[in-house]
Structures are given as structure tokens and as C-alpha cells.
N, C-alpha and C positions, 0 to 999 in steps of 0.2 A: 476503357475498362470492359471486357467481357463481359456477358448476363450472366455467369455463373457468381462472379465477383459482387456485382452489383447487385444480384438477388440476396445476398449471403449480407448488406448491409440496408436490407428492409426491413421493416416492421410493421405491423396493421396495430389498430389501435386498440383492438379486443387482447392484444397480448399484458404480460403482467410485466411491472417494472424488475421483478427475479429474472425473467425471461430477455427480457433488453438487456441484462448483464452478463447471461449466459450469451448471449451474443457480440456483444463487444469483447469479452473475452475469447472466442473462440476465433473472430474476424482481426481483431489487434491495427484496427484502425482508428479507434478513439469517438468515432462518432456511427450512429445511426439515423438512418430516417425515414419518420413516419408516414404511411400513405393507407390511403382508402382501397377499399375494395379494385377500384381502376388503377391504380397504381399511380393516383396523384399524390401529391406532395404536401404534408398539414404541418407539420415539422420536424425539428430533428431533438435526437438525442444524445448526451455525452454525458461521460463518466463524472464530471461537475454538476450537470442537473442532477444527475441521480443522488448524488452525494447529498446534495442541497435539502433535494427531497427529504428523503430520511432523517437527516439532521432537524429538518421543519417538522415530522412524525407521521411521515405516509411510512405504511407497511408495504414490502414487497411483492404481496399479491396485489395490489391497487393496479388498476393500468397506468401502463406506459403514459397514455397523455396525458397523466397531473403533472409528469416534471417534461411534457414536453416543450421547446423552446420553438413559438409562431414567428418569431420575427426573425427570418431566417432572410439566407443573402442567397439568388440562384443567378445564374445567364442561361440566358436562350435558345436554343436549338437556331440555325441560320440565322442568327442575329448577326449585327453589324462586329459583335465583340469580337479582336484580333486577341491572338493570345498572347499576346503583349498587354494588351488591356488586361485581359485575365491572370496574367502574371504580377501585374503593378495590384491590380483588387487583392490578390492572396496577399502580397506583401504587408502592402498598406494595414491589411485589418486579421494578419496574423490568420488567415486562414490555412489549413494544410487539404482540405478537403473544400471543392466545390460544386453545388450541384446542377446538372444541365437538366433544362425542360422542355416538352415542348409546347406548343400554342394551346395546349389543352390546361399546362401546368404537369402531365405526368411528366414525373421522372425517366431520362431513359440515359442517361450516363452520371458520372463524377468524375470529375476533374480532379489528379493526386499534385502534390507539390514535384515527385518526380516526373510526370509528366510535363509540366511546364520549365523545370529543370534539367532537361534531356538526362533524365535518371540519375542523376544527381542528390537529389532529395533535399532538404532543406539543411541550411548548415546553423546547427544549434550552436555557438560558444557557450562554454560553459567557465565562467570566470572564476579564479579562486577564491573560496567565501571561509572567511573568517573563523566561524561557528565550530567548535569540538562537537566530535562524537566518543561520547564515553564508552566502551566494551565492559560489559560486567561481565569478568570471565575468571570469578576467583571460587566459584562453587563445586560443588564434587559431582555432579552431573551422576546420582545412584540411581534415575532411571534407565543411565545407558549401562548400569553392569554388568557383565566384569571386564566391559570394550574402559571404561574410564577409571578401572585400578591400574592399567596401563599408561592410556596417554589420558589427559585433561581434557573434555569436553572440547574446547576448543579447537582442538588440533583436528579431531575427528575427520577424514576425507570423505569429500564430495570430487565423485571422480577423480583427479590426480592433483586436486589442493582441496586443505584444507578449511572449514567452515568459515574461520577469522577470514583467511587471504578471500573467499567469495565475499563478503560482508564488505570489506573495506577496499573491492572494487566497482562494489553497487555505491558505494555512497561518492568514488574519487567521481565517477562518471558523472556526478550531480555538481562538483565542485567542491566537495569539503573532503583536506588533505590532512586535517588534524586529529589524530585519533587518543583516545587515552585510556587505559586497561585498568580497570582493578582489579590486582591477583591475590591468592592466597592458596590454592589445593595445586600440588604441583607447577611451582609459579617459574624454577627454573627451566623447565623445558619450555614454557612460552617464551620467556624474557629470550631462550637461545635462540629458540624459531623465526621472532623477530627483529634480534641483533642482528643474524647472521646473513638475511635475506638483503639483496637491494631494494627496498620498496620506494618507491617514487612519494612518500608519505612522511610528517612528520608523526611521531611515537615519543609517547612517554607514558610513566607506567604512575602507579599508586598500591601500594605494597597493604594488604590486611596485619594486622597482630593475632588476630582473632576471626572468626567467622562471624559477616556483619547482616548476611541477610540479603534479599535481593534489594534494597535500597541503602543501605547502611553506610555502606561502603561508599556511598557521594559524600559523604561529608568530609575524608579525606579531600575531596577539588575543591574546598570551598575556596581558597588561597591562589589554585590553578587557575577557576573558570571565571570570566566576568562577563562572556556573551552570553546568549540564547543558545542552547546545546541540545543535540541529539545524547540520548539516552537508550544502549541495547541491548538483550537477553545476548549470549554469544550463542543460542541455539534458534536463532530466528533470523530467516534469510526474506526478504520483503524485494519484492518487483515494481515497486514505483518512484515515481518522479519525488526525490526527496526535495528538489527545491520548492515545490508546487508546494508540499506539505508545508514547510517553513513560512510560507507564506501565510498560506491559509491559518496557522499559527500566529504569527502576528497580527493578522485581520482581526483573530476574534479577540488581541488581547490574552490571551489564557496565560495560567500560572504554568498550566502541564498541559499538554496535546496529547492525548492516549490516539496510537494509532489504530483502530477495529476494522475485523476483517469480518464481511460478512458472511455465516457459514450455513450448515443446516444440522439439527438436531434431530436424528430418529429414533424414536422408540422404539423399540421393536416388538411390541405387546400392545394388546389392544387396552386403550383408555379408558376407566369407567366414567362418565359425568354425573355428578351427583345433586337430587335437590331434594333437602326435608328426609333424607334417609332413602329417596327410593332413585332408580335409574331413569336419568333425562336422557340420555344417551349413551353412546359408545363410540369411541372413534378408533379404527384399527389402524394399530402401527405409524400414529400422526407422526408428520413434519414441523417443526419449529424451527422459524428464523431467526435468526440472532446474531450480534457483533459481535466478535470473539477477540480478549485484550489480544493480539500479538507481541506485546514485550519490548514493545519501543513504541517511548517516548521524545515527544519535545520539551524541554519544561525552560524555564526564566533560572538567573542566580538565585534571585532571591529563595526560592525554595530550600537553598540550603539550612536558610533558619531553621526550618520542620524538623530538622533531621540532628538528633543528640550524638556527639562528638565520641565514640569507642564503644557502642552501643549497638545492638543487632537492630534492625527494621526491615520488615519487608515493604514492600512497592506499594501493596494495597491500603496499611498502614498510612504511609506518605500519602496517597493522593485522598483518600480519607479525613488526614488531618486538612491538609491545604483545601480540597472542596469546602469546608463549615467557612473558609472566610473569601477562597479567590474563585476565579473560575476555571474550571475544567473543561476543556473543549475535547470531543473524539474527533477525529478524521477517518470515516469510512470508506473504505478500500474493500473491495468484492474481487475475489483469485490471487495470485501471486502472490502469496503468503507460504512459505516453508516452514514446519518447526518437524525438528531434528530432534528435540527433548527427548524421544522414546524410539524405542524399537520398531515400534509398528509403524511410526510416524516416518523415521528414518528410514524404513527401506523403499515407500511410497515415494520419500524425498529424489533417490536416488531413480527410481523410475521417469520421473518426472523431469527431474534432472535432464535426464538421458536425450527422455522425447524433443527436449527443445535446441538441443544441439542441430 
């Protein structure tokens, strides 16, 4: 690996756990790691510590080393290890990333899985999994007007397909092939878009009488669904490993998985603080971090119970009621979050889009 490479997945330990995420997002190697002032080696970082972290209630200005991981695996600079041996170690313990040292403990390489793969890279199977995902794509989308008195929110293009066809190639990629639509606003033009297409995907639809709300409308699957399902806003495009989530979903048990993506809040006016009527301080134009819902869900059948049969409900309603009795787990996610809901949002979408072609 290069030192340009290799510098671009360090971190000192005065940095802040925000800071370790802007990093792993900008490098798209999944891991970082931590070293001192000399560039030795105290641990590493990944997007599961950090998640861990915050889920446990560190804020993301804390340093990096509350979620950093000490029990780390390296090999040696001139060590006896063949890279045969280094090849069987990534195997064996699911490594994609290892790090070399030398007699001092700095760091001064990483070992990638296509490196030991003659560029190859790791070959992930992704098995067919059971599990629907639901598309809620029966709403009138009146933030995007007068683009959705034309087509349905859904259809909407991102570059030369549209929203749905993105969505339900992020999720085939993870292994779930079952998709299911609730329509209601302009519901022939979807049902044609996706009759007419050859999609590699099983499709079936659930028809509104009525407009049911952003939750409502599940109560139609109650007859469809008997596994653990993905649940999706149709204007919310998500860049992560959806089986990882599934998982992490059934770990905690929960009734509903809200997926949170963590973002920043600016003011843009200076803050007064107040104590007894007079001014403690001022803060200008603060940052606030925060998990923001993204609009997809994991949730259990059983949930259907919450949800009354021809009746509107929204999402926050649902999880609302189901929180007083089961539990609610989030799954936090920092970048790769798209929402298209708005104008201002959508043409940022399409930016972004762009950049990563």
C-alpha cells in the first residue's frame, strides 16, 4: 500500500469519534487505525465499534479511543509469515484488512484481501434470503411538485433509472429478491413500469382504497408477510450492507429496527443560554448531532397487530404504540443516506449520484 494510502487510514487518538467517521467514509475501507504521536499502533477502528459506541451513549465529539478495539491481530515486518500464512490468517478470522509492524510496533503497511488475492478481492456469496421488502410507494409525493402531478414519486429518475429500480438493486445485491409495493396515487403507471420490465426479482403489489398514511398501508401484508421484513419510504436510497443490518436486528430481538443516519444540525443564528432571566452564554451558529429516521425499517409480523385494518397511520404512530410494550432498536449508519423527498434534497441526490460513478 502506498504512504499516501496508508496515511489516509490513520488516526491519533486526540481525534473525535465524528472525525473517525468522516474518515472511514471518505477512505471506503471499513476500518481505521489508531496510533500515537510515532505512528505506533493502539488500535483499530470500524464502523461496528462506532455504531456500538453510540448505541451504548458516547457522543460524537468523545475521542476515538472509547470505541477503540486493543485486541487487535498484526504480522511483522521480516517476520517468518509467508503470505500463504497471511492469506490462511485473513481467511480463517474473516479479516479483509491486516496490519504490518515493525520491531518497534509502528505501523508501516496493510495488507488488503486483493493483495493476497492477486486483485481479486474477496469473493462475498450472497445467498437468496427469504425476507420481503416492503416499498411504501402509494403517497403523492407534494414535496416534489408539480415533477409528481406527472409521474408518482417513485418513478422519479436518478440518472437514467428510476428511484424504485436504484432501491431494489441495493437490496438484490445483499440477497433479498422479494419485493412488495403498496400503491395508491397513480398506481397504474408503477404496476406498468414494473410489469413490463424483466427484473431478476419476485413483485407483488397491495392496492390502497384509501390513503393509509405512512404505516397504514402494512396492514394490507398482514396475510402476505410471516418473516422479519424490510420496510421503505420509496424516496430513500441507503448505501449499506443490508444483511449486516438484519442481523444486527435479530441480535437485539426488537419488534422494529429504525435505521438512523447520523447527520449535523446548524443553526444559523447565534444561541442565547439562559440562567434566572439573565445570559450564561452565547453560542454562534452551534452544531448539533443527531440520528436522523431515514424511512426504513426492520420490523417482526407481529407488528401487524398495532396497525387497525382501513384506517390511516403514520410510522411514528406505529412505532410509538409498539415502543410502550416491545422493543425498538435503531441501527446507526453515518453517510450513504439519500433522500429525494424534496427539491433541494434531490438535486444534491443527483450531484452525488454523479460523483460516485
Amino acid at each position: 500500500m502506498d504512504k499516501a494510502k496508508l496515511g489516509s487510514l490513520l488516526i491519533s487518538t486526540d481525534k473525535t469519534i465524528k472525525q473517525a467517521m468522516q474518515k472511514l467514509n471518505e477512505t471506503a475501507e471499513k476500518i481505521l487505525f489508531v496510533v500515537n504521536e510515532e505512528s505506533k499502533l493502539l488500535g483499530t477502528v470500524t464502523d461496528g465499534d462506532i455504531r456500538r459506541g453510540i448505541i451504548e451513549g458516547l457522543k460524537v465529539n468523545e475521542h476515538v479511543e472509547k470505541v477503540m478495539h486493543e485486541d487487535f491481530t498484526a504480522v511483522v515486518l521480516n517476520h517468518s509469515d509467508s503470505a500463504e500464512n497471511i492469506r490462511e490468517l485473513m481467511i480463517e478470522n474473516k479479516f479483509e484488512q491486516i496490519p504490518v509492524l515493525d520491531e518497534r510496533g509502528v505501523i508501516v503497511d496493510v495488507i488488503l484481501w486483493t493483495d493476497i488475492l492477486d486483485g481479486k478481492g474477496p469473493i462475498k456469496q450472497r445467498h437468496p434470503l427469504p425476507n420481503p421488502v416492503v416499498i411504501m410507494a402509494g403517497g403523492k409525493g407534494t414535496r416534489l411538485d408539480p415533477f409528481t402531478r406527472i409521474l408518482p414519486k417513485p418513478l422519479i429518475p436518478i440518472g437514467n433509472k428510476p428511484v424504485i429500480e436504484i432501491i431494489m438493486e441495493r437490496f438484490y445485491q445483499y440477497g433479498f429478491h422479494k419485493f412488495i409495493y403498496t400503491l395508491n396515487y397513480k398506481k397504474g403507471y408503477l404496476k406498468l413500469f414494473l410489469q413490463e420490465n424483466s427484473f431478476p426479482y419476485q413483485i407483488d403489489f397491495a392496492e390502497e382504497d384509501q390513503f393509509l398514511g405512512t404505516a397504514g398501508g402494512l396492514a394490507l401484508l398482514r396475510d402476505k408477510i410471516h418473516e422479519t421484513f424490510y420496510v421503505t419510504n420509496c424516496d430513500s436510497i441507503l448505501q449499506i450492507d443490508f444483511e449486516k443490518a438484519l442481523t444486527w436486528h435479530q441480535e437485539h430481538r426488537a419488534a422494529i429496527t429504525i435505521i438512523g443516519c447520523q447527520n449535523e444540525v446548524k443553526i444559523p443564528f447565534g444561541v442565547l443560554e439562559l440562567s434566572n432571566g439573565k445570559l450564561e452564554k452565547i453560542l454562534e451558529k452551534p452544531v448539533h448531532d443527531v440520528i436522523i429516521n431515514t424511512g426504513v425499517y426492520i420490523m417482526e409480523p407481529r407488528v401487524f397487530s398495532y396497525i387497525p385494518s382501513g384506517h390511516p397511520m403514520d410510522m411514528d404512530e406505529l412505532i410509538n404504540r409498539v415502543a410502550k410494550k416491545e422493543t425498538i432498536s435503531v441501527y446507526p449508519i453515518y453517510g450513504g443516506w439519500f433522500d429525494i423527498g424534496q427539491w433541494e434534497e434531490y438535486g444534491k441526490v443527483l450531484e452525488k449520484m454523479q460523483s460516485l460513478k
